[in-house]
DRENFI-229242 format. One record per residue (C-alpha): residue number from 1; y, z, x. Coordinates in steps of 0.25 Angstrom, whole numbers, always signed. Layout:
% DRENFI-229242
PT     k       v       w       u
PT   NUM       Y       Z       X
...
//
This chain:
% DRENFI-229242
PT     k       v       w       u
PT     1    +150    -165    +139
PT     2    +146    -174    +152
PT     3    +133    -178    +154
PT     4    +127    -167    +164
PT     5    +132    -157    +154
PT     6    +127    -165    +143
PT     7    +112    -165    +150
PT     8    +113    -149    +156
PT     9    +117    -145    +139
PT    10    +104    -155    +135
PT    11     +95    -147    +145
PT    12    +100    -135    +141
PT    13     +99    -137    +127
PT    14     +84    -142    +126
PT    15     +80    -132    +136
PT    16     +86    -122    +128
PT    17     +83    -127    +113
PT    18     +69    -134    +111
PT    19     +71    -146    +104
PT    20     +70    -146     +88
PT    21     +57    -148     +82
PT    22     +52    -153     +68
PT    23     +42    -145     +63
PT    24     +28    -149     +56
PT    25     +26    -150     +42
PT    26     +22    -138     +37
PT    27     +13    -138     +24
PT    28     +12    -125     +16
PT    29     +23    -118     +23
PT    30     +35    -108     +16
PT    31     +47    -115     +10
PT    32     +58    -107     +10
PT    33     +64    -109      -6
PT    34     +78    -110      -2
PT    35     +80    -126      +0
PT    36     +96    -123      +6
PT    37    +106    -112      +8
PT    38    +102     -96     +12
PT    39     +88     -91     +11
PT    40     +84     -81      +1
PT    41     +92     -77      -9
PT    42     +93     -60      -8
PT    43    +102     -52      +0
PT    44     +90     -46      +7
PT    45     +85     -61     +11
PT    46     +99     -65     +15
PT    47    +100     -53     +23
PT    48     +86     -56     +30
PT    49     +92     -71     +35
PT    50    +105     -65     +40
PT    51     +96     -58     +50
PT    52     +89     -71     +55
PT    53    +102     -79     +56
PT    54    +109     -67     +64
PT    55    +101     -72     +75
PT    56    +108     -82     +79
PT    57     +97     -93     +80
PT    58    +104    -106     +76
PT    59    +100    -117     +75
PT    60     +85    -111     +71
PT    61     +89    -104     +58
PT    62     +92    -119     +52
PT    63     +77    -123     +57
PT    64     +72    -111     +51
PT    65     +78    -114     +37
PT    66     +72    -126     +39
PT    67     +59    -124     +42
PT    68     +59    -113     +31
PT    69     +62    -124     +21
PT    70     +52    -135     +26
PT    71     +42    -124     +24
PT    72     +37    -122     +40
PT    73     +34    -109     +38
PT    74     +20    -109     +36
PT    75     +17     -95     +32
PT    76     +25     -79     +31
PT    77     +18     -66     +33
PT    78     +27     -54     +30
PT    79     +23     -40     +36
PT    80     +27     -27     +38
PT    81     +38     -30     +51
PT    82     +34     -43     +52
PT    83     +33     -57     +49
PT    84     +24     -68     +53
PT    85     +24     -83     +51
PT    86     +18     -96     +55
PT    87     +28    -108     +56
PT    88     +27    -123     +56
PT    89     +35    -129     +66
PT    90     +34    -141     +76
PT    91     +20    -140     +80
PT    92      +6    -139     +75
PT    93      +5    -125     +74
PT    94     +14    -118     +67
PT    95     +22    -108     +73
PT    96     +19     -91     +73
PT    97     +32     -82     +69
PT    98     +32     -68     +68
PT    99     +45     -59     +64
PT   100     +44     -45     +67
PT   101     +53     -35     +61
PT   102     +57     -23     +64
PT   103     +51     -13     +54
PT   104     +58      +3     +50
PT   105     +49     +13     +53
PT   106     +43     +22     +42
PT   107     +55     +33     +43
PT   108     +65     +23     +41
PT   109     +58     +18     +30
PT   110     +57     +34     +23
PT   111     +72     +32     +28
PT   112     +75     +20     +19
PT   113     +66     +23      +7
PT   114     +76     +37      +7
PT   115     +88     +30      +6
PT   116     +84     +19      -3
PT   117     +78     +32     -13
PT   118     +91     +38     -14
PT   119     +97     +26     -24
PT   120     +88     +22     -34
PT   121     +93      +7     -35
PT   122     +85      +6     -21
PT   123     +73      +8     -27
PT   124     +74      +2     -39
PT   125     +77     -12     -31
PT   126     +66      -8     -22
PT   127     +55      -7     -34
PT   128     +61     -20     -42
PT   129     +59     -28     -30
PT   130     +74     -30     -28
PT   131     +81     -26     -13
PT   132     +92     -18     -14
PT   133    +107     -24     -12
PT   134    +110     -12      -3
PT   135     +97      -8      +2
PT   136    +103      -9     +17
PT   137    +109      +2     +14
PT   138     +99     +12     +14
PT   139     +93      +5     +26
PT   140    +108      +8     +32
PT   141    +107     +22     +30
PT   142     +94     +25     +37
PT   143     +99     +17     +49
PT   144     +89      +4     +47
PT   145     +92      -8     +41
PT   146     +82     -17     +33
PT   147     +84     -30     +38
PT   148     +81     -32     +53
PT   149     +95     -31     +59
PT   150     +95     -34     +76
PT   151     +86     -46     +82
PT   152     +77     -35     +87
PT   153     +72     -31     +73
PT   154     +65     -45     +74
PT   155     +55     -49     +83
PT   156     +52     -64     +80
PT   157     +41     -73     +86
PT   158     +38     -88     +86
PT   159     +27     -95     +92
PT   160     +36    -108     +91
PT   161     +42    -112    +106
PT   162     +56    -109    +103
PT   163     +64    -100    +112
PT   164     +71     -95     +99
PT   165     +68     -82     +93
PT   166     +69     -83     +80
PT   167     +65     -99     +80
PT   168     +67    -108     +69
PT   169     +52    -104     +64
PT   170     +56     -90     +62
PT   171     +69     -92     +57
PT   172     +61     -99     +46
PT   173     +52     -89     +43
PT   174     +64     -80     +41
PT   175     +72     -87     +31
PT   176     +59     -90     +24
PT   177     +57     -73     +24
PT   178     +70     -72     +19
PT   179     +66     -82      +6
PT   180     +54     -71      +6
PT   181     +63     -59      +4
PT   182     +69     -65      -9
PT   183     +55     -64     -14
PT   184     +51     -51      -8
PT   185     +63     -42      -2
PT   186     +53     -31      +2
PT   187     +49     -40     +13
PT   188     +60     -36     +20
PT   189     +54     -20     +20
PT   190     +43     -25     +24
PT   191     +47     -34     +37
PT   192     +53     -19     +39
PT   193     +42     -11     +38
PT   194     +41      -9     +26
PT   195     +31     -12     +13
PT   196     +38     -13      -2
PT   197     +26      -3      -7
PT   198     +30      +7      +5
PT   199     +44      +6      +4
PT   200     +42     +10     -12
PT   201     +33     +21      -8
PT   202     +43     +27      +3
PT   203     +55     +27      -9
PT   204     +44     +33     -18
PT   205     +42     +44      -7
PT   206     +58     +45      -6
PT   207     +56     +50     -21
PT   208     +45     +60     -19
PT   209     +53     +76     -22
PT   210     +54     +81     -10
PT   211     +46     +93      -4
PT   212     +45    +106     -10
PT   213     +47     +99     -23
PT   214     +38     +94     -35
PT   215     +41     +85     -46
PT   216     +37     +88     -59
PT   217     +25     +80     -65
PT   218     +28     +74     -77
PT   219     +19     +75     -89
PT   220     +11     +63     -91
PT   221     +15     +52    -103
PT   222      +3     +51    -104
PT   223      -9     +61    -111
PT   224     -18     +64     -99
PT   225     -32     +61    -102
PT   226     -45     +70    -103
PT   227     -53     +64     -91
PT   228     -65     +69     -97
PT   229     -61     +60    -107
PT   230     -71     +47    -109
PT   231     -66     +35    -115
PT   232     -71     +25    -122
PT   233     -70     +11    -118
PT   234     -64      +1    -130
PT   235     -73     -10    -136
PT   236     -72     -22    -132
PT   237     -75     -28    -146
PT   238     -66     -30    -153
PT   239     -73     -28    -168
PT   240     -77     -16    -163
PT   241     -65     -12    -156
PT   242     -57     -16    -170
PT   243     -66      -9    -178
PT   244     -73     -22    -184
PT   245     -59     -29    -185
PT   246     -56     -40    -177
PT   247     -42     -44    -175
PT   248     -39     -60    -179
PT   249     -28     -68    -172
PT   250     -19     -75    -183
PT   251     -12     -82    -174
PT   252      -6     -84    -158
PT   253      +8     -79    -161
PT   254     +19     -85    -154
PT   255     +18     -93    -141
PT   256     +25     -98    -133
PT   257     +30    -101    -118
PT   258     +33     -91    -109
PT   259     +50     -90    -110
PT   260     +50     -89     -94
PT   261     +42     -99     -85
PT   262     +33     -94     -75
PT   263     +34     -79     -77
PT   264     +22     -74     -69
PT   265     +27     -81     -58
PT   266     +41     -77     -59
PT   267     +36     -63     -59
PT   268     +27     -64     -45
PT   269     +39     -68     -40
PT   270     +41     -79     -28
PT   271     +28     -82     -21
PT   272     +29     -78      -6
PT   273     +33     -88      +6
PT   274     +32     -97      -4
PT   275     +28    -112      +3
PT   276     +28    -121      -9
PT   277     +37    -133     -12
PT   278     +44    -126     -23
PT   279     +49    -112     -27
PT   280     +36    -104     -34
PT   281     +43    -101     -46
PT   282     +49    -115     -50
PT   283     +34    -120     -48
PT   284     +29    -112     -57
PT   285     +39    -115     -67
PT   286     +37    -129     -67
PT   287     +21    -127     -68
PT   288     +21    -114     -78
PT   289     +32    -123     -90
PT   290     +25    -135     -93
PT   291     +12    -127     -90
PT   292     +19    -118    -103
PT   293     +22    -128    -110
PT   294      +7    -134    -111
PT   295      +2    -120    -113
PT   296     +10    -119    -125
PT   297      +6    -133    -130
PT   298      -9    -129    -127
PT   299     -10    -118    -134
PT   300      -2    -123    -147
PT   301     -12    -134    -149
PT   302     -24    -125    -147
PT   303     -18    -116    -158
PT   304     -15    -126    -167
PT   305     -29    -130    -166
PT   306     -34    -117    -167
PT   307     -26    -114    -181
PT   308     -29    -128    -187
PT   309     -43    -125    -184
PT   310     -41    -111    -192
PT   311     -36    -115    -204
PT   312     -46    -129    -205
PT   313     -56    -118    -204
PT   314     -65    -115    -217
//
């Protein structure tokens, strides 16, 4: 390349490209979990990344990884057909993105709750908080598809100055979406118009018999009681409640510490858009076992107490 060429591709390129930036540090911000390799875990997450990298943006889908795992997404609001997000970047304030996606209409929805009623595993999933392998499928068959397929199902916005649509800031805020659906897939119906608790209730529609037609009432498993009936609230005494007997505790029974760490946690699930330093669960691990192991040692010193004072009482 001679030197005129060498200054006319220089110009062209910084014209062209605006020069790369570091951004601020941001303090609080969303930190995607994955440290290297693909983000999210599920199919339907992996499915929602192939959209974004089917856009050919290059050399921004790297600084979106990175700003996703440096935690520059400040915050994530998920609604119905859209997305909005506020973004740390290069200047003082950060940066405003929105992702608007293109929603099904109501009749497209009655047309999908239809075809997932017809096979019972559909629902089933549905209920467990689980997304079908093949749910496309039925999707397919009505002629819409669940995830956003052509460039003009998205309408992306970035208040940043790059002439790149989508930039590295909304790049980030996808893969980090996609680490969201892991957690909750319904997220994706609802970026398509769509609520979990509506969706359930369309299916639960698609059940109803249909016109012309009533189900039997089942008899009740239950005795249906006299409303003219008045009951009597229990005592809260127990003497009186027990008839003069009260019941005496011979001992505490067994104890001991709970055979899985962090069980309430681990059934609330992931916390959402999560921005600590660490995955949630693991830090409640470390926090609820030696926390456990004290409890126990607590407790087994006051009962000891308790019983060597019973039996050195007259």
């Amino acid at each position: 390349m001679t030197r005129r060429h060498r200054r006319y591709y220089d110009y062209y390129y910084d014209s062209r490209f605006p020069p790369r930036s570091t951004p601020r540090e941001a303090k609080g911000g969303i930190k995607s979990q994955s440290k290297r390799g693909a983000f999210g875990e599920s199919w339907w997450a992996k499915r929602w990344i192939e959209v974004l990298e089917s856009f050919n943006i290059g050399a921004r889908l790297g600084r979106g990884r990175s700003y996703a795992r440096r935690g520059q997404v400040l915050s994530i609001q998920v609604e119905q057909g859209m997305v909005k997000a506020q973004v740390q970047g290069s200047r003082p304030k950060p940066y405003s993105v929105s992702i608007q996606v293109k929603t099904l209409s109501l009749v497209d929805w009655k047309k999908v709750a239809d075809a997932l009623s017809k096979q019972a595993i559909f629902t089933a999933k549905l209920l467990a908080g689980e997304m079908p392998d093949n749910i496309e499928e039925a999707f397919d068959l009505t002629g819409v598809s669940l995830f956003p397929e052509k460039m003009r199902d998205l309408d992306t916005k970035c208040s940043c100055p790059d002439w790149s649509n989508p930039c590295k800031h909304i790049a980030a805020v996808y893969y980090l979406l996609g680490e969201e659906f892991d957690r909750d897939p319904f997220l994706i119906f609802r970026l398509r118009g769509m609520d979990r608790e509506d969706l359930m209730g369309l299916l639960g529609d698609q059940s109803e018999p249909p016109k012309g037609r009533t189900r039997k009432k089942a008899a009740p498993s239950h005795p249906v009681e006299d409303p003219q009936r008045v009951f009597e609230p229990l005592p809260i005494d127990p003497e009186v409640f027990w008839g003069g007997r009260t019941e005496k505790r011979t001992g505490f029974g067994e104890v001991s510490i709970p055979p899985i760490c962090a069980a309430l946690p681990k059934r609330l699930g992931k916390f959402p858009f999560w921005s600590g330093e660490e995955d949630f669960i693991s830090a409640m691990e470390r926090i609820y076992y030696p926390t456990s192991q004290r409890g126990l040692e607590v407790f087994l010193d006051e009962a000891n107490f308790l019983s060597e004072g019973a039996r050195g009482a007259p």
